[in-house]
C-alpha positions as a printed NumPy array, in Angstrom:
array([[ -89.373,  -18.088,  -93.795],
       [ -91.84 ,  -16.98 ,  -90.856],
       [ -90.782,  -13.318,  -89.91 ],
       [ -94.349,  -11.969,  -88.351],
       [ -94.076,  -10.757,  -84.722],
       [ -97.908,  -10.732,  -84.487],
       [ -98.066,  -14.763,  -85.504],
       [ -94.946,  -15.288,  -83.061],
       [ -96.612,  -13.981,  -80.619],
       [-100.   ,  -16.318,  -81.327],
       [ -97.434,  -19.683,  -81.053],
       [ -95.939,  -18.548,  -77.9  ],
       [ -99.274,  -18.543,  -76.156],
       [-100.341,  -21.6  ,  -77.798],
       [ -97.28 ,  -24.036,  -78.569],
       [ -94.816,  -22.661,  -76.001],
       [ -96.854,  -21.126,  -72.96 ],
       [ -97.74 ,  -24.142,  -71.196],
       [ -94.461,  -25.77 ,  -71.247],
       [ -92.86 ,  -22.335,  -70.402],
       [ -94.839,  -22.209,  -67.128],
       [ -93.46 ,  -25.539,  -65.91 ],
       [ -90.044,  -24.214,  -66.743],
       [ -90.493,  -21.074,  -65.574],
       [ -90.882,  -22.678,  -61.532],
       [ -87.658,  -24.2  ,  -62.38 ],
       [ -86.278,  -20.93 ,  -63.013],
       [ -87.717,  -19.151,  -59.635],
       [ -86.796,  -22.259,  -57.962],
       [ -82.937,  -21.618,  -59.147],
       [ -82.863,  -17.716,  -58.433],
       [ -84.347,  -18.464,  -54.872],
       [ -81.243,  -20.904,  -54.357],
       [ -79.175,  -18.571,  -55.361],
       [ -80.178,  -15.799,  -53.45 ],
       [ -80.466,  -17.727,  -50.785],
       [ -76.55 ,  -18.639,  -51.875],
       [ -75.535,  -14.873,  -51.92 ],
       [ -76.704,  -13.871,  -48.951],
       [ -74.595,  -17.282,  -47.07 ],
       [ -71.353,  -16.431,  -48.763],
       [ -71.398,  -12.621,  -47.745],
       [ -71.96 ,  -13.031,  -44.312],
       [ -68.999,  -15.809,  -44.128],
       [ -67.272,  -13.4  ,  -46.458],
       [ -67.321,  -10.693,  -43.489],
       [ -66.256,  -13.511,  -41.209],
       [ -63.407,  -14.39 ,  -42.961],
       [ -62.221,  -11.419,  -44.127],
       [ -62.226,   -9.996,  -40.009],
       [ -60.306,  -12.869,  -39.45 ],
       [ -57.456,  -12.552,  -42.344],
       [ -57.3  ,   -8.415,  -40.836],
       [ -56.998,   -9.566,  -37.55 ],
       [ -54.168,  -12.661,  -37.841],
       [ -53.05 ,  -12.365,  -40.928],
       [ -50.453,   -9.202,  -41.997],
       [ -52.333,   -8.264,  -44.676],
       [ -54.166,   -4.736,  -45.593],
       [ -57.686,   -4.131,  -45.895],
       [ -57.29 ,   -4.139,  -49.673],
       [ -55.765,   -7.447,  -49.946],
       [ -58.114,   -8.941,  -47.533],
       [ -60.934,   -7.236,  -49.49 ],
       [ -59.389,   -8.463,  -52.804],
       [ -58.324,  -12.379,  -51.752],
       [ -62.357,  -12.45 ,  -50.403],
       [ -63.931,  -11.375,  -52.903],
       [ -62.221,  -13.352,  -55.773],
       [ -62.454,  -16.546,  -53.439],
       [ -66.858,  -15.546,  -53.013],
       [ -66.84 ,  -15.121,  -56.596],
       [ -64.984,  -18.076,  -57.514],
       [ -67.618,  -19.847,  -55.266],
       [ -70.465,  -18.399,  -56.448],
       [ -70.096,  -19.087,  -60.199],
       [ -69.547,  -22.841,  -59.328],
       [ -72.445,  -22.789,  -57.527],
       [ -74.607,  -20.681,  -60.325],
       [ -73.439,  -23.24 ,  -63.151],
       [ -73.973,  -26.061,  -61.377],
       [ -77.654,  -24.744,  -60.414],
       [ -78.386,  -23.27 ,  -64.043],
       [ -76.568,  -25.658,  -66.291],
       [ -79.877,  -28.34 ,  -66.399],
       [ -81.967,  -25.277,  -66.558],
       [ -80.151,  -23.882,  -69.397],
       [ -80.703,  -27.362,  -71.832],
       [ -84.238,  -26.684,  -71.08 ],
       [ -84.872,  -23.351,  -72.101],
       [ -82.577,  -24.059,  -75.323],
       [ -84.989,  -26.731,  -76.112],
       [ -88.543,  -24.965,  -75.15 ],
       [ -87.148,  -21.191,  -76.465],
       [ -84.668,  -21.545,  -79.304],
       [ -85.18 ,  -24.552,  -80.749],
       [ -88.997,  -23.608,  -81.203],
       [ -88.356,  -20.214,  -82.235],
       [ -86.03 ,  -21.834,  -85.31 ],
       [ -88.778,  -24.041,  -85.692],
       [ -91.405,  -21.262,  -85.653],
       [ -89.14 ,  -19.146,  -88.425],
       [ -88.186,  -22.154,  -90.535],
       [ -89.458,  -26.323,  -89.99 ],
       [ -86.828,  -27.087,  -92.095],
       [ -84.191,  -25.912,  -90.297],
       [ -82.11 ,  -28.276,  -88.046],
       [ -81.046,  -26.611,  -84.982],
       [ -78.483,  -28.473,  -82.482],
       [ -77.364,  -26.518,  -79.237],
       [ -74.715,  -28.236,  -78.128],
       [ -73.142,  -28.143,  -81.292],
       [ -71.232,  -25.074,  -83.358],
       [ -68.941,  -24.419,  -86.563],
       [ -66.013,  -26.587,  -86.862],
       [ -62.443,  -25.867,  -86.27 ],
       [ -61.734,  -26.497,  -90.398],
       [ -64.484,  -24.551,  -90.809],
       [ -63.079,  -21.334,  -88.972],
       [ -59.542,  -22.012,  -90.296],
       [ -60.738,  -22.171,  -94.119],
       [ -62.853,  -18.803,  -93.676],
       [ -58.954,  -16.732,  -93.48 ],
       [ -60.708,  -14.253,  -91.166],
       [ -58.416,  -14.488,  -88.93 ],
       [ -54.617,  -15.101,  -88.862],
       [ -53.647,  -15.011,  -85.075],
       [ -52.892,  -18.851,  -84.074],
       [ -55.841,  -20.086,  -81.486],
       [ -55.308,  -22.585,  -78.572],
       [ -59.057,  -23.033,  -77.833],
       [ -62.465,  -23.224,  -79.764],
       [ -65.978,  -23.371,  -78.403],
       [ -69.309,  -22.741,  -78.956],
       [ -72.998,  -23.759,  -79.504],
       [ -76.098,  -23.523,  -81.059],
       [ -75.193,  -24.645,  -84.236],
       [ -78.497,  -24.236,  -86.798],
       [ -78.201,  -25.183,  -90.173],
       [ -80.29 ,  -25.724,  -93.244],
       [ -81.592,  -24.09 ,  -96.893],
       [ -83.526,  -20.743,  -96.801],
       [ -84.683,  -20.433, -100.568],
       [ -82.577,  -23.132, -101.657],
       [ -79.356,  -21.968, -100.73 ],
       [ -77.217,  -23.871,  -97.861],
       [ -76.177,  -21.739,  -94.838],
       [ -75.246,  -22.986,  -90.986],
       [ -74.387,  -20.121,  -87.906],
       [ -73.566,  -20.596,  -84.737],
       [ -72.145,  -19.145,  -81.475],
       [ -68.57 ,  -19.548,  -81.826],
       [ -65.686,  -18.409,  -79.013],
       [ -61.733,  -18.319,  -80.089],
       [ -59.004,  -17.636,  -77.77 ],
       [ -55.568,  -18.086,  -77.467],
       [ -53.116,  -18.453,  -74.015],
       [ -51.592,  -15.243,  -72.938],
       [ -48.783,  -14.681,  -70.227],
       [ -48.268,  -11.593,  -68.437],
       [ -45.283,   -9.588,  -67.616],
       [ -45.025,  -12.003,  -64.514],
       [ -45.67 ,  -15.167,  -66.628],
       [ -49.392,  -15.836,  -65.235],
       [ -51.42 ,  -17.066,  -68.146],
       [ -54.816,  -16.121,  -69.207],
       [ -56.972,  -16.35 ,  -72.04 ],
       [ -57.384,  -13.696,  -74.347],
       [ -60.432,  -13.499,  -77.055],
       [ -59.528,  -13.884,  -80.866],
       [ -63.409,  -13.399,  -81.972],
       [ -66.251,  -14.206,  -79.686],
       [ -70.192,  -13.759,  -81.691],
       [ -72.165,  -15.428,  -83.941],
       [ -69.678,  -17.237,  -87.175],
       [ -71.756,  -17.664,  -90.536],
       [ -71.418,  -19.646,  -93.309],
       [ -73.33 ,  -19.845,  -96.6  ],
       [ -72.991,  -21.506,  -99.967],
       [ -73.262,  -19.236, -103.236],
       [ -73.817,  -21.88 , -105.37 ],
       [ -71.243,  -19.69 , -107.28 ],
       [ -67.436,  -20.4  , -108.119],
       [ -64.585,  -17.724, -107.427],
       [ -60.881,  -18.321, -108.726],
       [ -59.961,  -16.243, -106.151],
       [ -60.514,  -15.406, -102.1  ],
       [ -61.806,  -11.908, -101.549],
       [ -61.439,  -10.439,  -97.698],
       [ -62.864,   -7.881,  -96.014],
       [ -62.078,   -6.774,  -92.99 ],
       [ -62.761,   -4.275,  -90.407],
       [ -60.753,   -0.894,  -91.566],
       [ -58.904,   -0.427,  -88.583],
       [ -55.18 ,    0.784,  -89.514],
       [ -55.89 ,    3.987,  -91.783],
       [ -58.593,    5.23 ,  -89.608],
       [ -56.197,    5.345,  -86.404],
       [ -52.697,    5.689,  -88.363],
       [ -53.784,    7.477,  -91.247],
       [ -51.372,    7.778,  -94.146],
       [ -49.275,    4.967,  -92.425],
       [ -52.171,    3.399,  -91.665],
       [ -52.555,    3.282,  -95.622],
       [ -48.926,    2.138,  -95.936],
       [ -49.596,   -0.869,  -93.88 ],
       [ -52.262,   -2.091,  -95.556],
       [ -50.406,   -1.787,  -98.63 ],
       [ -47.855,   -3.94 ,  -97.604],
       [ -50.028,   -6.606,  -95.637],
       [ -50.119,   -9.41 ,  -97.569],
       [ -51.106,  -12.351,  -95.711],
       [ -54.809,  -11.768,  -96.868],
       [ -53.409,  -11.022, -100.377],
       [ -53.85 ,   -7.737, -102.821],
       [ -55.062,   -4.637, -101.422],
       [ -58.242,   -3.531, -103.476],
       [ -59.154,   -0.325, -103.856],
       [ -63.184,    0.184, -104.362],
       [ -65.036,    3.108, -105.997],
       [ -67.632,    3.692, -102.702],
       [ -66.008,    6.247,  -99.766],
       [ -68.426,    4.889,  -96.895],
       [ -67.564,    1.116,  -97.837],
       [ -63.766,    2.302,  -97.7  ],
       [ -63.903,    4.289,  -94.354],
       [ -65.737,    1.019,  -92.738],
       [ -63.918,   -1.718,  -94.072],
       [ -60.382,   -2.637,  -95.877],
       [ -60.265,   -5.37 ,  -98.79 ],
       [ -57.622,   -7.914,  -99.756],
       [ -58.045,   -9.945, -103.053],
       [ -57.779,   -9.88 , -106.696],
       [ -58.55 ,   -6.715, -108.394],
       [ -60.834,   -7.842, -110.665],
       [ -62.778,  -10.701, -109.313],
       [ -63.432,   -8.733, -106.198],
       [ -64.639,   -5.852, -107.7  ],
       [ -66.789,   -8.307, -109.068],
       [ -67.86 ,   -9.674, -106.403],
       [ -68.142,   -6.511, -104.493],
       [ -69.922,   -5.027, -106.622],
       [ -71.661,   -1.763, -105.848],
       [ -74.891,   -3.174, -104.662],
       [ -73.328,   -5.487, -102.517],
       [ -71.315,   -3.207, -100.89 ],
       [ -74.779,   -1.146, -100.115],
       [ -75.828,   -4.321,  -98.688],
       [ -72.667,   -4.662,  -96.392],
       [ -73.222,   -1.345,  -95.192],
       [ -77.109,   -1.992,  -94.655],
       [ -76.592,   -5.134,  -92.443],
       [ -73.85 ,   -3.586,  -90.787],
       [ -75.605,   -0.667,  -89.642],
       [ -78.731,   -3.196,  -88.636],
       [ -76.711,   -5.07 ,  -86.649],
       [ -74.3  ,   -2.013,  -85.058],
       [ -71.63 ,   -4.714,  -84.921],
       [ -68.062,   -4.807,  -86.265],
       [ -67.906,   -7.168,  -89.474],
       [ -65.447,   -9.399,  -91.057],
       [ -66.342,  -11.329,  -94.501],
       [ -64.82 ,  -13.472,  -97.018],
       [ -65.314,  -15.077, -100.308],
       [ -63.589,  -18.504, -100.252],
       [ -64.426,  -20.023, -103.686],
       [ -68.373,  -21.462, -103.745],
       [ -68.755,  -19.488,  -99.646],
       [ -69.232,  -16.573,  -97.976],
       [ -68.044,  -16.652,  -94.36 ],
       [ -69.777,  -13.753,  -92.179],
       [ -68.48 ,  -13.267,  -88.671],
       [ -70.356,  -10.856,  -86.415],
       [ -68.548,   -9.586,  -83.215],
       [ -70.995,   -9.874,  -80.518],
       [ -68.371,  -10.57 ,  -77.636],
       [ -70.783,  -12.728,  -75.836],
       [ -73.069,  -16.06 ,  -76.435],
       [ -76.406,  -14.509,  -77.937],
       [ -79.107,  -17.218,  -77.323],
       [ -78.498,  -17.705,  -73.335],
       [ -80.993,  -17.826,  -71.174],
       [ -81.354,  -14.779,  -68.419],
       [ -82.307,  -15.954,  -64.772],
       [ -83.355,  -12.504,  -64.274],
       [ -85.993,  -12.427,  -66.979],
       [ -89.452,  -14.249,  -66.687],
       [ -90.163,  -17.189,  -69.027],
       [ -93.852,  -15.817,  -69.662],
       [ -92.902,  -12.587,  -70.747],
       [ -93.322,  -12.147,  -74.31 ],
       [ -90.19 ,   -9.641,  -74.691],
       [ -87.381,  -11.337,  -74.448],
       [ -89.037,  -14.617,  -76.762],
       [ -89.776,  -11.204,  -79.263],
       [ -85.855,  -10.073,  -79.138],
       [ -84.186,  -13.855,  -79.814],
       [ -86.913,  -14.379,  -82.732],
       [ -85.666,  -10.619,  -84.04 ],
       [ -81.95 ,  -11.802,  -83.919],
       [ -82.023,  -15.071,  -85.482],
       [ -84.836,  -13.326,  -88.271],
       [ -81.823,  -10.885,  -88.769],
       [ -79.869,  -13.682,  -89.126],
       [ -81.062,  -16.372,  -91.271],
       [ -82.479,  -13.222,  -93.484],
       [ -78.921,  -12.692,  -94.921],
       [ -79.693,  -15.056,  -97.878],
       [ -82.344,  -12.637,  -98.492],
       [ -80.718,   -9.014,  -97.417],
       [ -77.739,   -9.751,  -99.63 ],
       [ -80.15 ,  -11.387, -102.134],
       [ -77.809,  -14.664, -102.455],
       [ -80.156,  -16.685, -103.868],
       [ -80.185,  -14.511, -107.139],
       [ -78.332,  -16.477, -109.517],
       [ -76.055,  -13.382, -110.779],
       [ -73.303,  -15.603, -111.55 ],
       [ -73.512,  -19.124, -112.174],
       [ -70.652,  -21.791, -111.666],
       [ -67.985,  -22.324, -114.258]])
């Protein structure tokens, strides 16, 4: 696995830098057109919004407020409709090279992401959904051992106190999935300790009695515990948690600054890192030819597709039975 900045940098300027600079008018084309955009809708947004104070019995907050969602509304159509060929472009010249770059091998699909079976079977999460998305789906073998990632967004419908729905977020960040080549009788889940550090004692209480992820396990390392709250059996998980992989936990967690949910579903680990936004979109704002921003998505998917080696998975410590 390529993970050298200083030969990334080499294939930008020769495999990606001429392509980029065709892309890149397509880009100041779009921001042009949308500036251009902004500056129409806020001087009929002044218009209108005289005329709604003037006929209309409403106050300037309303008229303010009913204005500025309508602009907005607007706007975004406008923005996706401009960006959206722009944005299949830049996944193919940026992210799919960049995978390329790190790994040949790997197969990287961006309209594609982790499956709905795939989500359900991790147990991460026991809230019902009503909606799953996502994208950039890569999958592959890093040192023999199976793993796919992508993007993935889960929400479920909401109503208000006045019955208006809206969509809340279950998990929104980057979903991972690799095989151990290893069996467990067992599931093993860890999840985010949340409870005892804002209830304390009865924070304690109800994890005891929470048993939709199954046993609570107690584990011999205070900074694992104060981070993170486990639910298995109490044996194979200690196995499986065992004191170097909790260290490892702990490392990628702190590499990442992100909150962290895992689980050991027999043969699997599922990883699920809560970014709260799509990681690998382009950025009008930011210039194709700059070598920054190509630097930052090759030192998040590097993060990434080095968990085989961070949690050192493709050590055959246990084999199957």
């Amino acid at each position: 696995m390529q993970t050298n900045v200083s030969s990334l940098m080499d294939f930008f300027y020769e495999k990606m830098y001429g392509d980029l600079k065709i892309l890149e008018q397509d880009r100041l084309a779009i921001v042009a057109k949308l500036q251009k955009t902004a500056i129409i809708l806020s001087l009929v947004g002044v218009m209108v919004f005289f005329i709604l104070t003037r006929s209309f019995p409403l106050t300037f907050l309303q008229a303010f407020a009913l204005v500025g969602t309508l602009l907005f509304l607007i706007y975004m159509f406008i923005y996706r409709h401009l960006s959206s060929g722009y944005r299949l472009l830049f996944k193919e010249e940026v992210i799919a090279k960049i995978v390329q770059f790190i790994d040949p091998s790997l197969l990287y699909q961006a309209n594609k992401h982790i499956s709905e079976k795939e989500y359900t079977t991790s147990e991460l999460f026991s809230e019902n959904f009503d909606r799953l998305s996502g994208n950039d789906l890569v999958q592959g073998t890093i040192n023999g051992v199976n793993l796919k990632f992508s993007d993935l967004h889960v929400e479920k419908q909401m109503k208000d106190k006045e019955g208006r729905e809206h969509w809340e977020s279950i998990f929104q960040g980057l979903f991972f999935i690799v095989d151990f080549n290893k069996h467990f009788t067992y599931k093993t889940v860890v999840l985010p300790e949340i409870a005892s550090n804002t209830f304390g004692i009865l924070g304690e209480w109800i994890q005891e009695f929470n048993k939709s992820h199954g046993e609570l396990v107690k584990l011999d390392n205070p900074a694992f515990e104060k981070l993170f709250v486990v639910y298995g059996n109490q044996i194979e998980s200690r196995y499986i948690l065992s004191p170097s992989m909790m260290e490892r936990i702990l490392d990628f967690k702190a590499k990442t600054g992100k909150v962290l949910s895992i689980s050991f579903i027999p043969s699997k680990m599922y990883l699920c890192v809560d970014y709260k936004k799509d990681l690998f979109e382009p950025i009008l704002t930011q210039s194709l030819l700059d070598f920054a921003p190509i630097k930052e998505y090759f030192k998040l998917l590097s993060l990434i597709l080095g968990i085989v080696e961070a949690f050192k998975l493709d050590e055959k410590i246990w084999s199957k039975r």
